[in-house]
ZAMAR-571356 format. One record per atom (N, C-alpha, C): x, y, z; atom name; residue in three letters. Coordinates in steps of 0.2 Angstrom, whole numbers, always signed. Each point is the difference from the previous one (the first is absolute). Layout:
REM ZAMAR-571356
[site [X Y Z] 'CA' 'ALA']
...
END
This chain:
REM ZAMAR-571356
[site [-11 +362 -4] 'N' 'UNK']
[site [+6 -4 -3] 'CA' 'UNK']
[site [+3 -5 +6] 'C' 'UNK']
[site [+4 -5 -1] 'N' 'UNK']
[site [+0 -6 +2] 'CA' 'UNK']
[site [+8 +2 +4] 'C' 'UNK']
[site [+0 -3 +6] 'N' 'UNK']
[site [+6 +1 +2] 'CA' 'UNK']
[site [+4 -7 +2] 'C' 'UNK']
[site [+6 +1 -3] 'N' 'UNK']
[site [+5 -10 +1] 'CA' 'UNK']
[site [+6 +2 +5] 'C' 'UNK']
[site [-1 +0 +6] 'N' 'UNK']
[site [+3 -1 +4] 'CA' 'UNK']
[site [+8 -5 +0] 'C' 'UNK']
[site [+5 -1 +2] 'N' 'UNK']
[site [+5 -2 -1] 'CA' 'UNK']
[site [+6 +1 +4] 'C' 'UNK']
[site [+6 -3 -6] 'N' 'UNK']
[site [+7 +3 +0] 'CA' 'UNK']
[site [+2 -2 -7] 'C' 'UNK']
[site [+5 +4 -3] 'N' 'UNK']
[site [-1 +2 -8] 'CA' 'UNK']
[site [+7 -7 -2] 'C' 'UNK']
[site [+3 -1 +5] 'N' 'UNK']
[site [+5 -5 -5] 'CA' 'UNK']
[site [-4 -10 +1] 'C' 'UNK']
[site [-5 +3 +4] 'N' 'UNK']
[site [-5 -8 +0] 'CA' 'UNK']
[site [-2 -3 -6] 'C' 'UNK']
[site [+2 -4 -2] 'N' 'UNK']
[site [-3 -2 -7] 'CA' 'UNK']
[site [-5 -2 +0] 'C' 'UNK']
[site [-6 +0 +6] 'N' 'UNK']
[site [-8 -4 -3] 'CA' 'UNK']
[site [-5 +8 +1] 'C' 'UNK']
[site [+5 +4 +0] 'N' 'UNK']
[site [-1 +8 +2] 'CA' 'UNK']
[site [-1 +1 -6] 'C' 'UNK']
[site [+8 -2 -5] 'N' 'UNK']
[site [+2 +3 -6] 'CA' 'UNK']
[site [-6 -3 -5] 'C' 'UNK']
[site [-1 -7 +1] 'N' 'UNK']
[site [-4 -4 -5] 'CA' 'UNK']
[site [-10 +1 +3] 'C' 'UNK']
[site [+0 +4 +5] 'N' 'UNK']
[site [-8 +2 +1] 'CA' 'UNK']
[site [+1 +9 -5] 'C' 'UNK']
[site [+3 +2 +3] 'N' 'UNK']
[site [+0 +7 -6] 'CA' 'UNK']
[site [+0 +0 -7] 'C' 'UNK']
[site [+6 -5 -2] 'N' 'UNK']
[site [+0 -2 -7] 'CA' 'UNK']
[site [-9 -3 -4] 'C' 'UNK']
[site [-2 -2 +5] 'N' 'UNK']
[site [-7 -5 +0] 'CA' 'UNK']
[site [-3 +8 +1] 'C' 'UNK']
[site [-2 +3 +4] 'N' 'UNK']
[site [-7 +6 -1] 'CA' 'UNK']
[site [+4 +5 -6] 'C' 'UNK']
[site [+5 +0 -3] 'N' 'UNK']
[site [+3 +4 -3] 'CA' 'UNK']
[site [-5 -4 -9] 'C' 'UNK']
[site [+3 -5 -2] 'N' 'UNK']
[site [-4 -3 -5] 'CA' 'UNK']
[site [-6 +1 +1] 'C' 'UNK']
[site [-1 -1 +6] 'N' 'UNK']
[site [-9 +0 +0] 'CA' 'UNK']
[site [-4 +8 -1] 'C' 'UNK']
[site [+5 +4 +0] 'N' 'UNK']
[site [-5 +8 +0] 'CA' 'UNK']
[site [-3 +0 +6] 'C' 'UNK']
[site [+4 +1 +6] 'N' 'UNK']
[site [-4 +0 +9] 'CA' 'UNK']
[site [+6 +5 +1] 'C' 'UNK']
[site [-3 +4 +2] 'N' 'UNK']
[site [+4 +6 +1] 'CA' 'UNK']
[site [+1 +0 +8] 'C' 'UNK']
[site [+6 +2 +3] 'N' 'UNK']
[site [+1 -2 +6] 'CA' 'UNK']
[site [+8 +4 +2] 'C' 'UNK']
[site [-2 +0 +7] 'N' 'UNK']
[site [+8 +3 +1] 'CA' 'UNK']
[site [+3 -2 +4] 'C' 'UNK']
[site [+6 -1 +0] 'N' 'UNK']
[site [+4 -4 +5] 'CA' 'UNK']
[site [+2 +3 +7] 'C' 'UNK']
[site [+1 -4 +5] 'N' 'UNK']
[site [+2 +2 +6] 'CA' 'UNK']
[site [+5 -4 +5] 'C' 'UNK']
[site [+5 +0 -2] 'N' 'UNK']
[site [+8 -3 +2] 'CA' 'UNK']
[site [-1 +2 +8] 'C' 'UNK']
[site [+0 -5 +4] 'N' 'UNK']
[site [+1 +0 +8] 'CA' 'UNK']
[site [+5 +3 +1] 'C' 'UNK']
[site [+7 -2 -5] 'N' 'UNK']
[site [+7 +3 +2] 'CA' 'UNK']
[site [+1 +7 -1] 'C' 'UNK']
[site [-3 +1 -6] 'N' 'UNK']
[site [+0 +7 -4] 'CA' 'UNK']
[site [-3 +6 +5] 'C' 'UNK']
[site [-9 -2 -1] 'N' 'UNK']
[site [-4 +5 +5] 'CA' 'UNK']
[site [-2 -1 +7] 'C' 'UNK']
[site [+3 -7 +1] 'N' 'UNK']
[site [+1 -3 +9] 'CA' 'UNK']
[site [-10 -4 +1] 'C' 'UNK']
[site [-1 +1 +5] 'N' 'UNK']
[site [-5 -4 +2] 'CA' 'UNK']
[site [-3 +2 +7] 'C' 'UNK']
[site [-4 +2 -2] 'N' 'UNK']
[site [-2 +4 +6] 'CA' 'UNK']
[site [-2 -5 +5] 'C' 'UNK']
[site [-4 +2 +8] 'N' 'UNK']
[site [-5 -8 +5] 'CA' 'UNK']
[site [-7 +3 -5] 'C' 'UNK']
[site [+0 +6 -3] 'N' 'UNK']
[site [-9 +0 +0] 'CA' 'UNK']
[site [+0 -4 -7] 'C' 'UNK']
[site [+7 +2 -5] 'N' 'UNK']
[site [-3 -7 -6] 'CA' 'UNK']
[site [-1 -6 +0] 'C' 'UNK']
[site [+6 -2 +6] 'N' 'UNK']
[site [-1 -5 +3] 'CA' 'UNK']
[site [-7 -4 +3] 'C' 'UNK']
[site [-2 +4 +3] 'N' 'UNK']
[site [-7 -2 +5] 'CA' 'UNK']
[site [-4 -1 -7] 'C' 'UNK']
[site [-1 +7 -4] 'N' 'UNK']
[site [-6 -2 -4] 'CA' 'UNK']
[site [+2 -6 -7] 'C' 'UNK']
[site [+5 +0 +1] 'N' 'UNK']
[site [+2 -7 -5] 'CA' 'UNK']
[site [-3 -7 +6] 'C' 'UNK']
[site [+1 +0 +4] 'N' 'UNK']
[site [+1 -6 +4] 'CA' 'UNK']
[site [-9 +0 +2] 'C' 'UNK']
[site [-2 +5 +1] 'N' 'UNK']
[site [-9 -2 +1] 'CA' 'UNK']
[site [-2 +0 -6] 'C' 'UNK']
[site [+2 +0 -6] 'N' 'UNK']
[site [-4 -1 -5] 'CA' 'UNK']
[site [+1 -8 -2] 'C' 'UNK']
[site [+8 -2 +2] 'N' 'UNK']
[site [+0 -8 -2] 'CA' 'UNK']
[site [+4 -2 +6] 'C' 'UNK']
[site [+0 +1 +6] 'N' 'UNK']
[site [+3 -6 +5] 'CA' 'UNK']
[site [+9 +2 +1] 'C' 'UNK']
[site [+1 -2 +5] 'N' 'UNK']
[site [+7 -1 +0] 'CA' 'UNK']
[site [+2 -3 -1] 'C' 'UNK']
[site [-4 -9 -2] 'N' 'UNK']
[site [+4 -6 +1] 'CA' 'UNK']
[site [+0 +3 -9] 'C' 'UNK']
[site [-5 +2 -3] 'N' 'UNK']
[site [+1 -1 -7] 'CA' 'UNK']
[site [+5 +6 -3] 'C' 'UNK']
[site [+1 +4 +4] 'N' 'UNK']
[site [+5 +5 -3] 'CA' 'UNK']
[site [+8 -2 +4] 'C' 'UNK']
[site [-1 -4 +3] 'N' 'UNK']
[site [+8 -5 +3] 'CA' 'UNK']
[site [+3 -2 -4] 'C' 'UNK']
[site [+7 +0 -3] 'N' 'UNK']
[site [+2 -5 -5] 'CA' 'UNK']
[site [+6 -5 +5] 'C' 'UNK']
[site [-5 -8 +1] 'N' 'UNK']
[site [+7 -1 +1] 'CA' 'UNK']
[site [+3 -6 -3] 'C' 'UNK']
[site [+2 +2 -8] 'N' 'UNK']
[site [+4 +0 -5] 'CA' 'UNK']
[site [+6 +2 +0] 'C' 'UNK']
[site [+2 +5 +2] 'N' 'UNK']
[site [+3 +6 +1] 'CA' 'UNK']
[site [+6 -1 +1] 'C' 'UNK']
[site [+7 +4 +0] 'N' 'UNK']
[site [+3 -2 +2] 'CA' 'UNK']
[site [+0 +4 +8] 'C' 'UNK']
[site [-4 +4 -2] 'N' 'UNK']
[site [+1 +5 +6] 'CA' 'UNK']
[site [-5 -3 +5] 'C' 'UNK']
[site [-3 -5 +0] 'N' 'UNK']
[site [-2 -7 +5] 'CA' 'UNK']
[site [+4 -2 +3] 'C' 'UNK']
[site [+4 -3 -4] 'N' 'UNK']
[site [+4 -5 +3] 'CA' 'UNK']
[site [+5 +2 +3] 'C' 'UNK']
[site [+2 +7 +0] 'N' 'UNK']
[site [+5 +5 +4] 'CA' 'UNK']
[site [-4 +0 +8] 'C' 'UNK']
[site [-5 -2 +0] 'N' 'UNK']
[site [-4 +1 +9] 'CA' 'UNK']
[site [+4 -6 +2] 'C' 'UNK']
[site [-1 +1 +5] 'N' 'UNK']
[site [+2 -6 +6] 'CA' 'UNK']
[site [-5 -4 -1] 'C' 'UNK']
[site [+1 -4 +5] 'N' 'UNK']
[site [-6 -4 -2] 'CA' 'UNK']
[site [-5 -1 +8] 'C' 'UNK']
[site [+3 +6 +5] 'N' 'UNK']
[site [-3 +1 +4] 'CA' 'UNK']
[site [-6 +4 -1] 'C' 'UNK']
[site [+2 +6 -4] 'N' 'UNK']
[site [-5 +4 -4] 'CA' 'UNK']
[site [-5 -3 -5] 'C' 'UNK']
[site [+4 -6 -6] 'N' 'UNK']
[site [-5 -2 -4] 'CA' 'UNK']
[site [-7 -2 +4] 'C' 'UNK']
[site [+3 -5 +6] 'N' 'UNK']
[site [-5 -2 +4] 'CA' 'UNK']
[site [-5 +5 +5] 'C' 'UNK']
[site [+2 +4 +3] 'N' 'UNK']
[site [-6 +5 +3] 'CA' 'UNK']
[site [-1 +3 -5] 'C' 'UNK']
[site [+1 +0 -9] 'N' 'UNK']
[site [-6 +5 -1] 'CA' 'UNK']
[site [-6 +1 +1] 'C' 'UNK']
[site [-2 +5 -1] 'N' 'UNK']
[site [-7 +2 +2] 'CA' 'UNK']
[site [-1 +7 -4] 'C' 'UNK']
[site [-7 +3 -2] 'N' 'UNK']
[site [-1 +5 -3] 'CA' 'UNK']
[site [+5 +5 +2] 'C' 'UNK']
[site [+0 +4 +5] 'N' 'UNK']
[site [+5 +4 +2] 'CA' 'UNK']
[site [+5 +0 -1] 'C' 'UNK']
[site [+4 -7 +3] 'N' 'UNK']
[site [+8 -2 -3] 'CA' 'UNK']
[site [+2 +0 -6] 'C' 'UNK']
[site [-8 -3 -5] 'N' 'UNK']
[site [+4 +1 -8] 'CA' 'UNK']
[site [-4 +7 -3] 'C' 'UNK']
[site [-3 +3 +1] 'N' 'UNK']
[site [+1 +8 -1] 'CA' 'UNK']
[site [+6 +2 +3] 'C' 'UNK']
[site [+2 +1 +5] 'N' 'UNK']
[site [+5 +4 +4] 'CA' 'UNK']
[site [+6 -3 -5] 'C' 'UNK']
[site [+0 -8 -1] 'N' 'UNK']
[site [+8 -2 -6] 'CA' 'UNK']
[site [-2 +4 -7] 'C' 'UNK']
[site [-6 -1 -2] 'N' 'UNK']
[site [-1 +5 -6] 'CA' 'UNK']
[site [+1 +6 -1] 'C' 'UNK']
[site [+0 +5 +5] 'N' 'UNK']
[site [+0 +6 -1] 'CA' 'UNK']
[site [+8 +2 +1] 'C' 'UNK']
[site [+5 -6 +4] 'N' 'UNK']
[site [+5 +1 +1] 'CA' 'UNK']
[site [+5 -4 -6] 'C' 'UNK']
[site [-3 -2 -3] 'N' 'UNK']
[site [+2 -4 -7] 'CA' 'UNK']
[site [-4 +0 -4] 'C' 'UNK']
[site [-2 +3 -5] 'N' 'UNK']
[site [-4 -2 -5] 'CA' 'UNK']
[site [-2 -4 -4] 'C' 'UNK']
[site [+5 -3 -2] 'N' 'UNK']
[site [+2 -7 -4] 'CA' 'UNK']
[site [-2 -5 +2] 'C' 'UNK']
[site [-2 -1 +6] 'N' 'UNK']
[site [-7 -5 +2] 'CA' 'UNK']
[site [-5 +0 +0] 'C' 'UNK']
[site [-1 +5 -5] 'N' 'UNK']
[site [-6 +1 -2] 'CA' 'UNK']
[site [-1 -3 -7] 'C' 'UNK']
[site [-3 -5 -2] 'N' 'UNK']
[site [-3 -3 -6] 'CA' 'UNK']
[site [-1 +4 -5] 'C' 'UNK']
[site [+4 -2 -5] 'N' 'UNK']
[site [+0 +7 -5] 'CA' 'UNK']
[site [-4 -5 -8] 'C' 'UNK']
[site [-1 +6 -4] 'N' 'UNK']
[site [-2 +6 +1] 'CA' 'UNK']
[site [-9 +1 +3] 'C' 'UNK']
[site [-2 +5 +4] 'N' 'UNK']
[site [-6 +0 +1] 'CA' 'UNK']
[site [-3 +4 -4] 'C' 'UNK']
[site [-6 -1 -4] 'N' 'UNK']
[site [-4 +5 -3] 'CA' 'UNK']
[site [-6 +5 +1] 'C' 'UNK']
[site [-1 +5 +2] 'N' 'UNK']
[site [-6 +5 +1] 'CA' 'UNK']
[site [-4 +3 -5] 'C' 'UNK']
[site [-5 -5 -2] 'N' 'UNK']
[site [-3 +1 -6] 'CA' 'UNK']
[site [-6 +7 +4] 'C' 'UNK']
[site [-1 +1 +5] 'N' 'UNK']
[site [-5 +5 +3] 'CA' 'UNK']
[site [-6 -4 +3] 'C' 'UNK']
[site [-2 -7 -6] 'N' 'UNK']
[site [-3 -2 +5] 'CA' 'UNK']
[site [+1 -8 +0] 'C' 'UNK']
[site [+5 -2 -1] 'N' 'UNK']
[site [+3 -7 +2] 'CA' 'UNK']
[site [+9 +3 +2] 'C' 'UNK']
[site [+1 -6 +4] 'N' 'UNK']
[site [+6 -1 +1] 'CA' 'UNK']
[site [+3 -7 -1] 'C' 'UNK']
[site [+5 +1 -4] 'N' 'UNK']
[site [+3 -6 -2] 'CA' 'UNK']
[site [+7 -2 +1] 'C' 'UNK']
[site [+5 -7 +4] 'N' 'UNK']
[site [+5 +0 +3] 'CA' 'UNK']
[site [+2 -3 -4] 'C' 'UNK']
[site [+8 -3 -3] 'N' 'UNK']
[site [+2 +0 -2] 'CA' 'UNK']
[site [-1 +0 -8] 'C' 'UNK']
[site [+3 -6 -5] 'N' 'UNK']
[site [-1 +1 -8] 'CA' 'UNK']
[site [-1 -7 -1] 'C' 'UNK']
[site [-5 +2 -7] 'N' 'UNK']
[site [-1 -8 -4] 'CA' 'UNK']
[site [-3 +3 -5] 'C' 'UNK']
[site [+3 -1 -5] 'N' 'UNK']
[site [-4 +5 -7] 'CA' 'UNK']
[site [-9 -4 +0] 'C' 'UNK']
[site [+1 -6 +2] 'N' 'UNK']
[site [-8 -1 -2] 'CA' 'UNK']
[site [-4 +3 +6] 'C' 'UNK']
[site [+2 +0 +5] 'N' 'UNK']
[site [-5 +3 +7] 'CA' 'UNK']
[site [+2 +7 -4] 'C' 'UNK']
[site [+2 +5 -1] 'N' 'UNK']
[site [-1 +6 -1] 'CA' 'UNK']
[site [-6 +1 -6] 'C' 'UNK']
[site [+3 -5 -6] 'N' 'UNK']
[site [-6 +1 -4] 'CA' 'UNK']
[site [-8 -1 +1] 'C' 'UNK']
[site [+0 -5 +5] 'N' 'UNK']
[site [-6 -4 +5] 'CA' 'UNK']
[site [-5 +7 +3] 'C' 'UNK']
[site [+6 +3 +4] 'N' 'UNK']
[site [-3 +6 +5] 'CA' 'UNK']
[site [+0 +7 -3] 'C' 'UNK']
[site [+4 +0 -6] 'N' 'UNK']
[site [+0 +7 -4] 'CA' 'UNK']
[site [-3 +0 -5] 'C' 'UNK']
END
């Protein structure tokens, strides 16, 4: 079963689940807020696709850095922000078991599903 990582009041969160719900992809959900976010989800999220690819900075919880921070990120520094904010994390991610896919776009899901 397929796991979509998140937070539940995001709306490309609300419209990726809406999308594998039409589609009969059965899947469970995993609210950062809700059931928190471990370093080891983190890490195994981060080496299956990158930190720069699981960085969101769209976010508003970017724009809250400094910009002394923006600037030395680095692997460590935007894990150590993610784990200590979640919400800089580009949402939703998907765990199909054997692809992992960051954010939504109904046609790349239908592409990769």
């Amino acid at each position: 079963m397929a796991t979509l990582y998140g937070i539940s009041n995001c709306n490309t969160v609300k419209k990726a689940k809406d999308w594998l719900q039409e589609n009969n992809i059965a899947f469970q959900f995993h609210d950062y807020r809700k059931q928190g976010l471990s370093a080891e989800l983190l890490a195994s999220l981060e080496e299956t696709v990158g930190w720069e690819k699981l960085l969101n900075k769209q976010s508003t919880s970017w724009r809250k850095l400094s910009d002394e921070q923006k600037g030395n990120i680095s692997k460590q520094t935007a894990l150590e922000f993610m784990l200590e904010t979640p919400t800089l994390i580009k949402r939703p991610v998907l765990d199909t078991g054997d692809k992992m896919i960051v954010g939504f776009k109904a046609e790349n899901y239908q592409k990769e599903l």
